[in-house]
VOKOLGU-830926 format. One record per residue (C-alpha): x, y, z; residue number from 1; chain. Coordinates in Angstrom, 3 decimals, decimal comma. Example, Ala and Ser with C-alpha at 12.3 -4.5 7.8 and 13.67 -1.06 7.14 Angstrom:
// VOKOLGU-830926
{node {12,300 -4,500 7,800} 1 'A'};
{node {13,670 -1,060 7,140} 2 'A'};
// end
This chain:
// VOKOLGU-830926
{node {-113,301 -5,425 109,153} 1 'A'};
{node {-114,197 -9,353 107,777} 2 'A'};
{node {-114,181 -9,420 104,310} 3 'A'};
{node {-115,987 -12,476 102,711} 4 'A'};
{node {-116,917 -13,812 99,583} 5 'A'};
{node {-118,537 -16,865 97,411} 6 'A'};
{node {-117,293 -16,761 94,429} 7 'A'};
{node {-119,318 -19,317 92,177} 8 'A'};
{node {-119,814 -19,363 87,944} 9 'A'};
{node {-122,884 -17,923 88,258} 10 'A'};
{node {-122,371 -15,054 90,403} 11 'A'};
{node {-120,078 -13,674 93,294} 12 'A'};
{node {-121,122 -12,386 96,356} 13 'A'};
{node {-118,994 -10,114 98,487} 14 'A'};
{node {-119,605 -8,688 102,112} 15 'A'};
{node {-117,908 -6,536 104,603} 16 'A'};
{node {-118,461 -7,187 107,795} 17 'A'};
{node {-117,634 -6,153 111,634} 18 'A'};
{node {-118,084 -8,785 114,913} 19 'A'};
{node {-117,837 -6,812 118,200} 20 'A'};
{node {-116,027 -8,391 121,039} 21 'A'};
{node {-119,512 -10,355 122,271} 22 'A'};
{node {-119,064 -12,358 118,958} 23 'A'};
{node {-121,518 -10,693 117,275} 24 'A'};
{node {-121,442 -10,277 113,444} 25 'A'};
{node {-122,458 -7,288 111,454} 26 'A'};
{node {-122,847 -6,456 107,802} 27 'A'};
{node {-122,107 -3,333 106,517} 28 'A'};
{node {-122,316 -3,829 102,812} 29 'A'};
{node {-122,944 -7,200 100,537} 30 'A'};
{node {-123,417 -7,121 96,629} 31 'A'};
{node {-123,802 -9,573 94,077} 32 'A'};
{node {-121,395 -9,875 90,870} 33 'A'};
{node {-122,735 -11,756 87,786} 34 'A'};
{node {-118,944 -13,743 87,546} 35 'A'};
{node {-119,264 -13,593 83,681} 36 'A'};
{node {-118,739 -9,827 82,951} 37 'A'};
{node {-115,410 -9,909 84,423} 38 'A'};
{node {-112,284 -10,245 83,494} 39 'A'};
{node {-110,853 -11,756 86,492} 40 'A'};
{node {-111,823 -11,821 90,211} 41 'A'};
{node {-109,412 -7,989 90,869} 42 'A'};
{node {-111,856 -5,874 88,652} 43 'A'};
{node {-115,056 -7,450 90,938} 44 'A'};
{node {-112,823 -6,669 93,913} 45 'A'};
{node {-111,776 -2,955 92,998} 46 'A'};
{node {-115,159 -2,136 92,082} 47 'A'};
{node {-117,036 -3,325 95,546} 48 'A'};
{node {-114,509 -2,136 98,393} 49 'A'};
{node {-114,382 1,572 99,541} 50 'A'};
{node {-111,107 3,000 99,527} 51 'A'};
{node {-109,161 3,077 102,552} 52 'A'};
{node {-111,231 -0,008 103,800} 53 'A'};
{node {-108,856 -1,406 106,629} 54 'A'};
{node {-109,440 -5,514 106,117} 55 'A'};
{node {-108,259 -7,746 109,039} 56 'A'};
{node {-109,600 -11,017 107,860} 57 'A'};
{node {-110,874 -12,256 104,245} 58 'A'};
{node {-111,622 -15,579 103,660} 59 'A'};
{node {-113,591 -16,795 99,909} 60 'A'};
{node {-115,263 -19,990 99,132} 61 'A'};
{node {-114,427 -20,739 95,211} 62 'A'};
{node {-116,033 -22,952 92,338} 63 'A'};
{node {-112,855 -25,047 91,928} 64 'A'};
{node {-110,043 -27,186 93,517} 65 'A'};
{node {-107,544 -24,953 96,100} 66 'A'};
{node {-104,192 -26,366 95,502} 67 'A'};
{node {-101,326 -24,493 97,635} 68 'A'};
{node {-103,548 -21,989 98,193} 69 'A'};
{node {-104,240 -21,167 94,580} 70 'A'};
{node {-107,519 -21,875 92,666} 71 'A'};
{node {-108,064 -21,816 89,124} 72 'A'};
{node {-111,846 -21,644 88,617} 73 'A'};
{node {-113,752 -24,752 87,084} 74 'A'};
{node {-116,411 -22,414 84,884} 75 'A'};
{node {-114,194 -18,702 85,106} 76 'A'};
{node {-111,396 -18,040 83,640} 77 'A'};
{node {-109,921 -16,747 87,075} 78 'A'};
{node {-107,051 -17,661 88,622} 79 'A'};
{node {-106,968 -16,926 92,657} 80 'A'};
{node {-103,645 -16,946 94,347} 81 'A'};
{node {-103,745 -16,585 98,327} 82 'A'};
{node {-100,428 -14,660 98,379} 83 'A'};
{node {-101,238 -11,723 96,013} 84 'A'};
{node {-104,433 -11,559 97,934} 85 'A'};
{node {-102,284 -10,829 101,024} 86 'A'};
{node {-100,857 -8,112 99,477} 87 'A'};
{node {-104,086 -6,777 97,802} 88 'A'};
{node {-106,074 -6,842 101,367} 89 'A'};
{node {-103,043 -5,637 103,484} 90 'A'};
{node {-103,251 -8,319 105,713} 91 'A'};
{node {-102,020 -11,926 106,921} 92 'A'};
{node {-104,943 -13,267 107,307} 93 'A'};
{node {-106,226 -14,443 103,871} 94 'A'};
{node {-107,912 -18,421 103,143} 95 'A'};
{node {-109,268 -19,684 99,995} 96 'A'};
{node {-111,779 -22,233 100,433} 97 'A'};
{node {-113,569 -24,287 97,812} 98 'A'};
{node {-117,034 -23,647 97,141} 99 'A'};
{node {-118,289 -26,832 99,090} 100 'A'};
{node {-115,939 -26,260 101,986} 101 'A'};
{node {-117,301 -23,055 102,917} 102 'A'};
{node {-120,970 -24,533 102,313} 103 'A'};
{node {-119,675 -27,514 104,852} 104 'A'};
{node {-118,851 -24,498 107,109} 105 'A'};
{node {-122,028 -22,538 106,867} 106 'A'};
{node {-124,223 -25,639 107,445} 107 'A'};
{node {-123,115 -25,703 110,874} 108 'A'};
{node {-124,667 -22,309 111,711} 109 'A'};
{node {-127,809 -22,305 109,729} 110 'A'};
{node {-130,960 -22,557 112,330} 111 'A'};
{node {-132,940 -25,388 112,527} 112 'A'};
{node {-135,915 -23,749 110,295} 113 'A'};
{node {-133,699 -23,196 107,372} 114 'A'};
{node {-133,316 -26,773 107,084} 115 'A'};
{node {-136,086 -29,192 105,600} 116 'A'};
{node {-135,455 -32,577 106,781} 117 'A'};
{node {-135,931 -35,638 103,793} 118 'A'};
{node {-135,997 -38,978 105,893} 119 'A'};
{node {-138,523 -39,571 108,220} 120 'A'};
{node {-136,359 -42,446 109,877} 121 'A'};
{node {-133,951 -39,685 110,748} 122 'A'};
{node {-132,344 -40,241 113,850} 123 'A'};
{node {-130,124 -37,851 115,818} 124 'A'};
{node {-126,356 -39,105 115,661} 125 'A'};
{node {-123,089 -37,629 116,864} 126 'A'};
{node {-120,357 -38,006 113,662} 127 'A'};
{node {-118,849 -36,834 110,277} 128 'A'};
{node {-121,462 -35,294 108,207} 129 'A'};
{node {-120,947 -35,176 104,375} 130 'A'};
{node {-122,489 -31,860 101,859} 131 'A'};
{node {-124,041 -32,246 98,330} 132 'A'};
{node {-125,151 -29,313 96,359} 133 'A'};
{node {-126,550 -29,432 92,889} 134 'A'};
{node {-126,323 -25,831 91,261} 135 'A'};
{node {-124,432 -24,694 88,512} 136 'A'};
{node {-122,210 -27,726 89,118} 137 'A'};
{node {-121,628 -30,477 91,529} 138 'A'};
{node {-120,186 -30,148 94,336} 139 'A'};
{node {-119,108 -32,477 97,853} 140 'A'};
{node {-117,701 -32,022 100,677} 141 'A'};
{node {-116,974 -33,227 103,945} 142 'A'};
{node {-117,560 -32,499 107,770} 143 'A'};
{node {-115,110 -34,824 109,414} 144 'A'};
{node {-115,881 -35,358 113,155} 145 'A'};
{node {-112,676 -35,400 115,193} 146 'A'};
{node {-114,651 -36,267 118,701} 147 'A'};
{node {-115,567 -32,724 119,799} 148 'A'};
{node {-115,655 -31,155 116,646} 149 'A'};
{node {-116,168 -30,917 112,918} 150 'A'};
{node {-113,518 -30,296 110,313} 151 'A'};
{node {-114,811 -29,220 106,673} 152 'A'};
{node {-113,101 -31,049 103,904} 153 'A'};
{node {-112,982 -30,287 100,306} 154 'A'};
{node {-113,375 -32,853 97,830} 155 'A'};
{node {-114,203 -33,026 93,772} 156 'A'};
{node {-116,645 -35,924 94,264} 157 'A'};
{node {-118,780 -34,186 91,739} 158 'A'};
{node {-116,923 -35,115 88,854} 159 'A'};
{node {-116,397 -39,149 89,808} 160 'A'};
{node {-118,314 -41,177 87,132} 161 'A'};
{node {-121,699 -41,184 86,893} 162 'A'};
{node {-122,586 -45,237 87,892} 163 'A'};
{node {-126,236 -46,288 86,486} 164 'A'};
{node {-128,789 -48,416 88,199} 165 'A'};
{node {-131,285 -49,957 85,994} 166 'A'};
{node {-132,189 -50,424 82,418} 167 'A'};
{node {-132,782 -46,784 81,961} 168 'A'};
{node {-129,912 -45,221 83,607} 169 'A'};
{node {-127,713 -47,768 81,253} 170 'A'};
{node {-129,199 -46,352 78,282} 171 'A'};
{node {-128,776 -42,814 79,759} 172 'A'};
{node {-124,721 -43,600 80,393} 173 'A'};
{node {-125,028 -44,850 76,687} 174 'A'};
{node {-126,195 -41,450 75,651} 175 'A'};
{node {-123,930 -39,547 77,239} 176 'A'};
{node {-120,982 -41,547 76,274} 177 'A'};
{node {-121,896 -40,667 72,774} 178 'A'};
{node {-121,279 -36,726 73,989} 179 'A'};
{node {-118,341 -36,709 76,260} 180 'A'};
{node {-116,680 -40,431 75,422} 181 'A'};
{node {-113,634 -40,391 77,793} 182 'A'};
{node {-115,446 -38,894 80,890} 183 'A'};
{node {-118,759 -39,592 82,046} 184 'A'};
{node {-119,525 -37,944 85,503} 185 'A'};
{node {-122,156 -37,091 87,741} 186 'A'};
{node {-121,920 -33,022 87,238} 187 'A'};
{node {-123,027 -34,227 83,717} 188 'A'};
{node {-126,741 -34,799 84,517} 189 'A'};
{node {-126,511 -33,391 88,230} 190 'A'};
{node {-126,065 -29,562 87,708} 191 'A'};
{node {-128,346 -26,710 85,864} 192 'A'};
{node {-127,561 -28,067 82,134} 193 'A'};
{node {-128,269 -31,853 83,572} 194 'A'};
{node {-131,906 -31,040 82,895} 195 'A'};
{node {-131,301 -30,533 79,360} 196 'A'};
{node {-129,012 -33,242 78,871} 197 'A'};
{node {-132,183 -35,756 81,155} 198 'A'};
{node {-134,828 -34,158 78,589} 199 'A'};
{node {-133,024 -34,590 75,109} 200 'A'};
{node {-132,362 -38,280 76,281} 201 'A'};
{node {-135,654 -38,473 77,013} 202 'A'};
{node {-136,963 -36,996 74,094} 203 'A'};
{node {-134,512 -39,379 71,952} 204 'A'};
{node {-136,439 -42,411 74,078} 205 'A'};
{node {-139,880 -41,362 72,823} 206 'A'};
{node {-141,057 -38,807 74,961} 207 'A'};
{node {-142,762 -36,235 72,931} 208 'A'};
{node {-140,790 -32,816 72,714} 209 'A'};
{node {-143,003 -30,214 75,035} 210 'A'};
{node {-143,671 -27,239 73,057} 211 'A'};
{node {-142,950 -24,611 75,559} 212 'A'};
{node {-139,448 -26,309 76,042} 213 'A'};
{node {-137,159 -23,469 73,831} 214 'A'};
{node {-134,061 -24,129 71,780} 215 'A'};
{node {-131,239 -24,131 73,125} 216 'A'};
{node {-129,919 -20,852 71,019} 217 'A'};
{node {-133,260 -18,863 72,715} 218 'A'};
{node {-132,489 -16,443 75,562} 219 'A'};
{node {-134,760 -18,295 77,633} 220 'A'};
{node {-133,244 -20,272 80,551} 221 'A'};
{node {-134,085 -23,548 79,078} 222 'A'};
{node {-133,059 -25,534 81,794} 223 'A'};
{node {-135,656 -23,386 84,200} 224 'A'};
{node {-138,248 -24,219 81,852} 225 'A'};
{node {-137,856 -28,067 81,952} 226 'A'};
{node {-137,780 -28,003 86,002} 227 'A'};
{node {-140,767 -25,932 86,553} 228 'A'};
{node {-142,839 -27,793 83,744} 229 'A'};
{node {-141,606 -30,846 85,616} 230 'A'};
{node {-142,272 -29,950 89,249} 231 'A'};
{node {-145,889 -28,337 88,096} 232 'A'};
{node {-146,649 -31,991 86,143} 233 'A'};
{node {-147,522 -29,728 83,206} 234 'A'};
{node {-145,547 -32,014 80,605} 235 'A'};
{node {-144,855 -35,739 80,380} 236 'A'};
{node {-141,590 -35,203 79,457} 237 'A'};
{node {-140,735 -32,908 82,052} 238 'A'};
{node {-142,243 -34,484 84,964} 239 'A'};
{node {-140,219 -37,496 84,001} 240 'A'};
{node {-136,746 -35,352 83,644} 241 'A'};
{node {-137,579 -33,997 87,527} 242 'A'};
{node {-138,397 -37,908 88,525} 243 'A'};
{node {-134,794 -38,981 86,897} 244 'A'};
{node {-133,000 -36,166 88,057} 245 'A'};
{node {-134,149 -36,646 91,898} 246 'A'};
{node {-133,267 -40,414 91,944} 247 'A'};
{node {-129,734 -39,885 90,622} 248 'A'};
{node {-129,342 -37,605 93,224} 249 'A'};
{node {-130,318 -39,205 95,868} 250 'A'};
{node {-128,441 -42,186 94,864} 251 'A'};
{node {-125,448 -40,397 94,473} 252 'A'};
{node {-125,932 -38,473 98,106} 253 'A'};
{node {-126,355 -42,259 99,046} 254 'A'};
{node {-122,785 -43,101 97,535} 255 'A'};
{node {-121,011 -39,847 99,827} 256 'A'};
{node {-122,429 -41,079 102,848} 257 'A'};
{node {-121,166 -44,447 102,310} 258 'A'};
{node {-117,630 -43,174 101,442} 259 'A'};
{node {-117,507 -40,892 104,396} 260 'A'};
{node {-119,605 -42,956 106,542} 261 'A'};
{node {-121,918 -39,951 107,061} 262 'A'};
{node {-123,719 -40,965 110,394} 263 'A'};
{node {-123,547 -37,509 111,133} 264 'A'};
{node {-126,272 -36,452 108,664} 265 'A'};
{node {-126,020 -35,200 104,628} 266 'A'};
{node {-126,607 -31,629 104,162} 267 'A'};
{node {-128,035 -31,272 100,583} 268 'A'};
{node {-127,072 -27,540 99,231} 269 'A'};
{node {-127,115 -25,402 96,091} 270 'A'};
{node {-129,628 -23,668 94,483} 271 'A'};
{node {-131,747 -26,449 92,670} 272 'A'};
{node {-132,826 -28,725 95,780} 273 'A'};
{node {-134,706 -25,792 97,039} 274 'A'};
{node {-136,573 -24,853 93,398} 275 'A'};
{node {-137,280 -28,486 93,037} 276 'A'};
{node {-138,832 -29,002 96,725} 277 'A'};
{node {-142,032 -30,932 96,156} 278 'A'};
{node {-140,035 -33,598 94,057} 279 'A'};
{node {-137,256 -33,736 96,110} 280 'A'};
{node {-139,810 -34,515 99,266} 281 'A'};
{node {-142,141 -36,899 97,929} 282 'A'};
{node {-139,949 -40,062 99,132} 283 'A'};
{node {-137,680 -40,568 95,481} 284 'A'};
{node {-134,975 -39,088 96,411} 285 'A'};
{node {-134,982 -41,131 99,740} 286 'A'};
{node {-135,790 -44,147 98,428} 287 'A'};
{node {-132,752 -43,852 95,743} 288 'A'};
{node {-130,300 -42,319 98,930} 289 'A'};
{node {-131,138 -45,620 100,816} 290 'A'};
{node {-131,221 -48,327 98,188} 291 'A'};
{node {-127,624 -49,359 98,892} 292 'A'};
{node {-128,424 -53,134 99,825} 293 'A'};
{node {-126,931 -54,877 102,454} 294 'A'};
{node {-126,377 -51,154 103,726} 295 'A'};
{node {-129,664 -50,093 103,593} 296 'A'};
{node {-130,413 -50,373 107,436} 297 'A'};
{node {-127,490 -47,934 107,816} 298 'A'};
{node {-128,652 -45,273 105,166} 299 'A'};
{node {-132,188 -45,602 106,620} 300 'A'};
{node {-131,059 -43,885 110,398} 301 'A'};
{node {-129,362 -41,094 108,637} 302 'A'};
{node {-130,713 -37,383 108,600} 303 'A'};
{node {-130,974 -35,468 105,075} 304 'A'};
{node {-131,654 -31,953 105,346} 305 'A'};
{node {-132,304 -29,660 102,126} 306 'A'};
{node {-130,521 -26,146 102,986} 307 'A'};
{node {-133,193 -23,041 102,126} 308 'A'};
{node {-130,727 -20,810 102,921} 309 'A'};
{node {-128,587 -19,538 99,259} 310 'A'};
{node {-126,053 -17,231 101,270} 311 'A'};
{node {-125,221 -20,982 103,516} 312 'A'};
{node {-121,104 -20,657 101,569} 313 'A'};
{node {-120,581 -17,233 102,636} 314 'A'};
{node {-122,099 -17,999 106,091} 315 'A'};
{node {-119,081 -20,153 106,352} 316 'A'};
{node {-116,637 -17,816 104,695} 317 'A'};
{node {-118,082 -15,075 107,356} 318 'A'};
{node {-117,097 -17,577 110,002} 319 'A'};
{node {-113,991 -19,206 109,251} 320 'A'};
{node {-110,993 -17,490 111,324} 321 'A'};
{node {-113,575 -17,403 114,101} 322 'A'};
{node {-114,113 -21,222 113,668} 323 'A'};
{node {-110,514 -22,152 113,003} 324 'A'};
// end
């Protein structure tokens, strides 16, 4: 049996799985963990597998930095540890991934219809590809072409610091320097609470506050109202936080490709490209990826493809002792 598993702030997904000897995968059972209500990733794991589960494989994609195969989460309290997992499972054959490694992964198996391409320009190139997701944080990652085939890469690009690109954007790194003075970075304003922190900027500009927009001590996700306000243009306010929001994203998937030279294509992931479609396809977010100057020419030829697909990290969990 595969066990797999993408273990995120949000929520955890676990699946057991079988692949016969033509290579082809099964599931036999898959359910979905809001991370929150535990304690620490054991009590998720005791609850979901059967007893006397025989596990030859397990491999998890984590929110958070693997150092010697240890991870201690970035929003959980968890601490993962690649040897006691040995144990746990019974077998040899244990890898922790970060999150953004095992999306890398899964991008390379996705079909062609669960990917929305962004540049019309696109053109088809053989070479390292990079990964950006927006979700509950921000995460990057790498596929590193080694001449027949790609290698996924972790990185914590997410948190470099946020680098503004006109008048606005200065005042908005103003802003936010008044909040978190020693670090500014991109998972700031490019994750769920990023639309927040766009609209009470905003608001603190001279947009007028939108009514339907709740406090932030209401139950309501507040963050889901601003985006679909936004994307609908119901509300000034909000249609100007989606704007904002989909040029520093493009701009920053424009700074990973340069870093990684990404001729192989950027794979944009997570779950808020997909929720924010229209705004992401209506040429901003393209037009920020590309406006890199002398490098423009470069950025123009390169494919950007929105996953639709939310299970892509376990996809590459599922897949990883096969792949390596």
């Amino acid at each position: 049996m595969i066990l797999a598993g993408d273990i995120g702030g949000t929520k955890t997904v676990l699946s057991i799985l079988t692949k016969d000897t033509n290579g082809l995968i099964t599931c036999l059972q898959e359910q979905t963990y809001a991370s929150q209500h535990y304690r620490e990733f054991d009590d998720i794991l005791n609850l979901f597998l059967p007893l006397d589960l025989t596990i030859e494989s397990a491999c998890f994609g984590v929110a958070g930095p693997v150092v010697n195969e240890r991870c201690q989460t970035t929003n959980l309290p968890w601490l993962l540890d690649t040897s006691a997992l040995k144990i746990k499972l019974n077998t040899p054959k244990v890898k922790l991934l970060n999150d953004l490694e095992a999306m890398a992964l899964g991008m390379l198996y996705l079909p062609e219809h669960d990917l929305v391409e962004l540049n019309p320009n696109a053109q088809v190139q053989i070479g390292t590809s990079a990964v950006i997701a927006a979700g509950t944080g921000l995460g990057e990652a790498i596929l590193y072409w080694d001449g027949s085939k790609h290698h996924p890469m972790a990185t914590e690009g997410g948190h470099s610091d946020f680098a503004a690109q006109n008048h606005q954007q200065d005042q908005l790194l103003a802003y936010l320097r008044k909040q978190t003075p020693e670090h500014v970075s991109y998972e700031r304003i490019l994750s769920g609470i990023g639309f927040s922190q766009l609209y009470d900027f905003l608001c603190e500009q001279g947009f007028s506050p939108c009514i339907d927009v709740p406090e932030y001590s209401s139950d309501i996700d507040r963050n889901a109202v601003i985006s679909k306000l936004g994307v609908a243009g119901k509300d000034p306010c909000c249609a100007e936080v989606i704007r904002l929001f989909v040029a520093l994203y493009g701009a920053e998937a424009g700074n990973l490709a340069l870093k990684c030279l990404a001729t192989g294509g950027v794979y944009i992931g997570g779950g808020i490209g997909p929720k924010i479609l229209p705004a992401m396809q209506n040429g901003s977010f393209i037009t920020a990826f590309k406006a890199k100057g002398r490098f423009e020419p470069l950025l123009d030829k390169i494919s950007v493809k929105i996953s639709l697909n939310p299970r892509t990290p376990i996809i590459g969990a599922i897949n990883y002792f096969g792949f390596d």
